[in-house]
N, C-alpha and C positions, 0 to 999 in steps of 0.2 A: 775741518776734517782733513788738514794736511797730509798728505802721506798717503791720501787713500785713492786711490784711482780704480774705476769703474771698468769693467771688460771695455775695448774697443771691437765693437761690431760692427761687421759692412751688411746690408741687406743681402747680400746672397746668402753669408754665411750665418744671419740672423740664429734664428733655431737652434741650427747644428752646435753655433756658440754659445747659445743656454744652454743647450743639454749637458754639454761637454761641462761647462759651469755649474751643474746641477750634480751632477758626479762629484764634482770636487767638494763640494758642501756637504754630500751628503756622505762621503767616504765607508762607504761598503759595498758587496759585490754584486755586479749584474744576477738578479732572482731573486735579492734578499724581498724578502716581505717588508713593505712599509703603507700604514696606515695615513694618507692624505685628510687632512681636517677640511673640507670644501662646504664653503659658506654660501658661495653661489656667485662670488663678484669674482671679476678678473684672476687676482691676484691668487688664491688659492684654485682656480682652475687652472691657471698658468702652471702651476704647482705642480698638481697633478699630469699632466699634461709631460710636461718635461720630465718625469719621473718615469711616468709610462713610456717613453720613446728613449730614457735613456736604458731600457732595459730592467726596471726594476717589478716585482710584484705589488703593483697597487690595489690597495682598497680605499674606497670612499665612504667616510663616513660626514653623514651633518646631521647638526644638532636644531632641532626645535625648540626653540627658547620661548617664544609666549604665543601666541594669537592674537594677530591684529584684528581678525572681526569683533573679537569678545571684548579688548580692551584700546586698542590703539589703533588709528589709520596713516600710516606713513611709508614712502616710497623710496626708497635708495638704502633700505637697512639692508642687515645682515639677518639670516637665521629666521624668517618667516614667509609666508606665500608661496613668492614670487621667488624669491632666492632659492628654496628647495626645491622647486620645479628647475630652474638654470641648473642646479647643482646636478640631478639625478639627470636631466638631458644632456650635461656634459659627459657622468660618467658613462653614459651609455653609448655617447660618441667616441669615448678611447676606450669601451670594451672591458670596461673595468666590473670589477660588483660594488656596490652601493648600499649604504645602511643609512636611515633614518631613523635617528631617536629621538624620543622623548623626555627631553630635557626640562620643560616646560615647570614645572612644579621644582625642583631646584634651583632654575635660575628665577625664580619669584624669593623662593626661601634665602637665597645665596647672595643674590645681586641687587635683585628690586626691593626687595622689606628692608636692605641694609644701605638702603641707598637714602629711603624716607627717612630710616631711622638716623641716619648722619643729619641730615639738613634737622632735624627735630631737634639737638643736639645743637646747633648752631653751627658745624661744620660744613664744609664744602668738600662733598665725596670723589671719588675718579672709580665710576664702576668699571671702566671698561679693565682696569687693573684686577679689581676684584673678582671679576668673569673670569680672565686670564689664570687667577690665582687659584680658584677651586675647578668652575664647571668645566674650563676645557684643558688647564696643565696638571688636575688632579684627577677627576671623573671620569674625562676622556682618555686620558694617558693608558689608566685600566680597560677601558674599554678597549684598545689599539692591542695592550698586551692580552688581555681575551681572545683576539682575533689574530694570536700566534704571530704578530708584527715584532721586527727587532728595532725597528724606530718609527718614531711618526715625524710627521712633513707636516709644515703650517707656512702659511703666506706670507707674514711677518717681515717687515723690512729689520731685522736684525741680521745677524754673524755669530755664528758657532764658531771657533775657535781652539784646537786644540795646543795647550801651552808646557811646561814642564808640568805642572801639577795637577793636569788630565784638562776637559770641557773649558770654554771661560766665555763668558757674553759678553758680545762688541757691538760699536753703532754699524748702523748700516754704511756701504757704499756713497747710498742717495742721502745725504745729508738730508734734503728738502722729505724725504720721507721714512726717517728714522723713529723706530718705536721701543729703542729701547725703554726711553722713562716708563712704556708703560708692563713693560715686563721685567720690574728689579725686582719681585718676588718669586721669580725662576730660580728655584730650587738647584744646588750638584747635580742631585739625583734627575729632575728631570732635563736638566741641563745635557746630561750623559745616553738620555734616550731622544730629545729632539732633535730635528733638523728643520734648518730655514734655507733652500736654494736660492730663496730670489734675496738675498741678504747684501751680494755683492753686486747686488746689479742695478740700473739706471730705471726708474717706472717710465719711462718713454719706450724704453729696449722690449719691457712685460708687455705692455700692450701691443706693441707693434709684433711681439712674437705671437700674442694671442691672434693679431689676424692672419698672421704666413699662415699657422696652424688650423686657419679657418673655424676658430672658439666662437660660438653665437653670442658669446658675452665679451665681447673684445670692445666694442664700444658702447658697455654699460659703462654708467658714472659710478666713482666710487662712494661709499656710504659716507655720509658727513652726519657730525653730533652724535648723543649717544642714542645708539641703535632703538631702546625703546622708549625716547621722550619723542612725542608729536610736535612737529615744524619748532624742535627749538626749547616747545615750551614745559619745561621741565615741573613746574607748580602745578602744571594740568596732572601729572603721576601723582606727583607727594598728594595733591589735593583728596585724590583717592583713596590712598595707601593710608593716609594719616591727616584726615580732614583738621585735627586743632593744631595744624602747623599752621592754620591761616587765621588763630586769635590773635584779636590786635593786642598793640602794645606803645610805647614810647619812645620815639627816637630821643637818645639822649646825649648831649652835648659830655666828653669827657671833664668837664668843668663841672656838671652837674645838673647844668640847666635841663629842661624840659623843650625841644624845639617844636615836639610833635606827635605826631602819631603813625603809626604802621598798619597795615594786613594780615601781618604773619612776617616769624623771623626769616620761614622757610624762604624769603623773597631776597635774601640779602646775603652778600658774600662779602669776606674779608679785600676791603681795598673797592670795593664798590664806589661811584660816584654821583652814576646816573639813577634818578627812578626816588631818591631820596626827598624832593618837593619841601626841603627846609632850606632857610638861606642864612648865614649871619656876615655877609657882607665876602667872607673868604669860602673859597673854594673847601667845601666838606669832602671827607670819606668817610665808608664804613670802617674801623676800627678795631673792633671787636663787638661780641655776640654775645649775649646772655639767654639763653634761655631758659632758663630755670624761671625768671622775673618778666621774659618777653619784653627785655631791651634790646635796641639797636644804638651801639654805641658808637656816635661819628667824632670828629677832629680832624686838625691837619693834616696834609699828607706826612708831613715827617715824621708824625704819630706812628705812621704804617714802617718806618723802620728798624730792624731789628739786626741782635746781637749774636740769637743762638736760637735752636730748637729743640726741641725733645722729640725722639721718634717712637713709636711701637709700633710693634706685628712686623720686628725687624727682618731682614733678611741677610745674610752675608756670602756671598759665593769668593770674596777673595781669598789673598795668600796668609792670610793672619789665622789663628785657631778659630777665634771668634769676634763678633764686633768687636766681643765689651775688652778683651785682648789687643784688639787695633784701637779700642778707647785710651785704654790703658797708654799704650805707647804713643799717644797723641797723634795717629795717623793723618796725613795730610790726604785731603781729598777734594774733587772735584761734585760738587754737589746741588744736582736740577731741582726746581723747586716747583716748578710749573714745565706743564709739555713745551710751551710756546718760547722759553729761555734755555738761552744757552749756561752748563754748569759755571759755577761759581768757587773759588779760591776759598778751602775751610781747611779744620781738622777734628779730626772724630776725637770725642773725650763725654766721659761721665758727667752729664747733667743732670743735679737733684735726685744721684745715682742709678739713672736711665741714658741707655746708647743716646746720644746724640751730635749735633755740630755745631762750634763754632767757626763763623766767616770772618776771615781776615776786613772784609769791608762790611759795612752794612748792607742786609739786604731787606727790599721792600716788600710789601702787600704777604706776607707768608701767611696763607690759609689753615688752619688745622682742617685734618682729614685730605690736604690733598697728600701728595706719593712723594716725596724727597731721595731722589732718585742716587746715587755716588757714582762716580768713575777716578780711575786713577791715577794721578797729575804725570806720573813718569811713561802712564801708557793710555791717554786719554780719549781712547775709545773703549775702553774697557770697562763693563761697567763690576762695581763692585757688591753692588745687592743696595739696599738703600731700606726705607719705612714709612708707613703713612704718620703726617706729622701731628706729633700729640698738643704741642703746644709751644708758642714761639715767645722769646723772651726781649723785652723792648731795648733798644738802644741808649744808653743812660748821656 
């Protein structure tokens, strides 16, 4: 993240220097109407918080996403309980009005059926991208312009950006808490109506400004995993959602052989190691997924490296017409594969006449169904839009 430096704050001037940083981000004028997205954790209270003090009209809206009592018991998420009690006592400590919706039956139809139905599929999904992508940059967005808002605010450790050819999305300040990978399906359009204030700022700064501010949620934890799998375990959801994702089947040697047997494919991810209980003397991985036959295909690790990918459910927000335009011209890019790596030396071109990339080097473990994120080598904070990956083509 060369280049990029973080506000330097002194605890006096804590606050006063978000606010003034919250302005900048959010570039429109003291009274405009803006719809805050308040989850209940820090980060989006901070949000708000700095928005309301730097003068702006805020509303609060959070969304209900499922019910833990009916289906799930788990502590540090987002969008249930406990969180929309924190959320509605914050806005009522900055004075604000506050909406609760009923989100609850779309993000089942939207995120959670298509989350089991990925792993059914043999893919390894990224719902928190997919949430991102309909219930709260689509559904909400209207909801905000319903409530006469000219932009809405989210917690987001991204960068708004405005460049020659209007809006553009950038990594965060905080490298260690950067979320662009998981919002490269952020649209122009809603690119031109959001804002992220805490984008350019340190998550040590957010918290410590949430206590100057006297926030009751300043020293909540943040949510870890995804918001509606209990302690982790993801097969307890699909198990529900789609109980014969757990008929067995055959782990099978890409040579042919038969090592074994399985639970369900639903249990297994591209590049997997652990949890496989066959041995042939060398270190196995998962490989690739059949589901169709409920195999589980292992081999060498080098097995797991590859040449190229196929994307869909593209997205492009860069300077080209269209992807398949920036395919066309062999566009060089920067391309994340997983949230946890840093982007990787490619360039965009038509594979098997579908957007996709090839990497200058090979790269390892690529998952179909996760988010293959782009940024742009000449301004590599930038992200370019990206695609959940259809299918990765092996290394010859």
């Amino acid at each position: 993240m060369g280049g990029m430096n973080a506000p330097v704050l002194t605890t006096a001037s804590l606050s006063d220097g978000l606010i003034e940083a919250a302005r900048d981000a959010v570039r429109l004028p003291a009274g405009t109407r803006i719809v805050a997205a308040m989850s209940g954790g820090v980060d989006s209270t901070v949000t708000a918080a700095l928005l309301a003090k730097a003068g702006y009209d805020v509303v609060g809206v959070t969304l209900q996403l499922y019910d833990h009592g009916a289906a799930i018991q788990k502590k540090g998420a987002c969008c249930a309980g406990q969180d929309i009690h924190d959320a509605r006592t914050a806005a009522e400590g900055l004075g604000i009005p506050h909406y609760v919706l009923d989100y609850e039956s779309r993000f089942r139809d939207q995120v959670m059926e298509d989350f089991a139905d990925a792993y059914l599929r043999g893919e390894t999904p990224i719902p928190c991208v997919r949430c991102n992508q309909t219930v709260k940059f689509r559904d909400l967005l209207d909801v905000a312009r319903d409530l006469g808002a000219d932009a809405m605010a989210t917690g987001h450790y991204v960068r708004r950006e405005v460049g020659p050819g209007g809006p553009e999305l950038h990594r965060a300040a905080d490298a260690n808490r950067d979320q662009s990978y998981f919002l490269f399906a952020t649209t122009a359009e809603q690119l031109d109506y959001l804002r992220f204030p805490l984008g350019g700022l340190p998550k040590p700064a957010v918290r410590a400004a949430a206590a100057e501010l006297g926030l009751a949620v300043a020293d909540k934890p943040d949510s870890q995993d995804i918001c509606f799998v209990p302690e982790g375990r993801y097969t307890t959801v699909i198990d529900r959602l789609r109980p014969q994702g757990a008929l067995p089947g055959d782990i099978v040697h890409m040579d042919g052989r038969v090592l074994g047997s399985h639970e369900g494919v639903t249990r297994y991810t591209i590049g997997q190691r652990r949890g496989l209980n066959v041995a042939v003397g060398d270190p196995l991985f998962v490989v690739r997924i059949d589901a169709a036959t409920r195999q589980v295909i292992v081999g060498p690790r080098e097995a797991l490296l590859i040449q190229s990918l196929i994307l869909k459910e593209v997205n492009w927000i860069g300077d080209a017409a269209s992807i398949e335009a920036a395919c066309e011209a062999a566009r060089p890019v920067l391309a994340r594969v997983r949230s946890t790596r840093e982007p990787v030396a490619g360039r965009l071109a038509l594979v098997d006449g579908q957007p996709g990339v090839l990497f200058d080097t090979h790269e390892e473990g690529v998952a179909p169904g996760q988010a293959c994120a782009l940024y742009a080598p000449e301004a590599p904070t930038r992200v370019l839009g990206g695609g959940f990956i259809a299918s990765a083509l092996r290394a010859q």
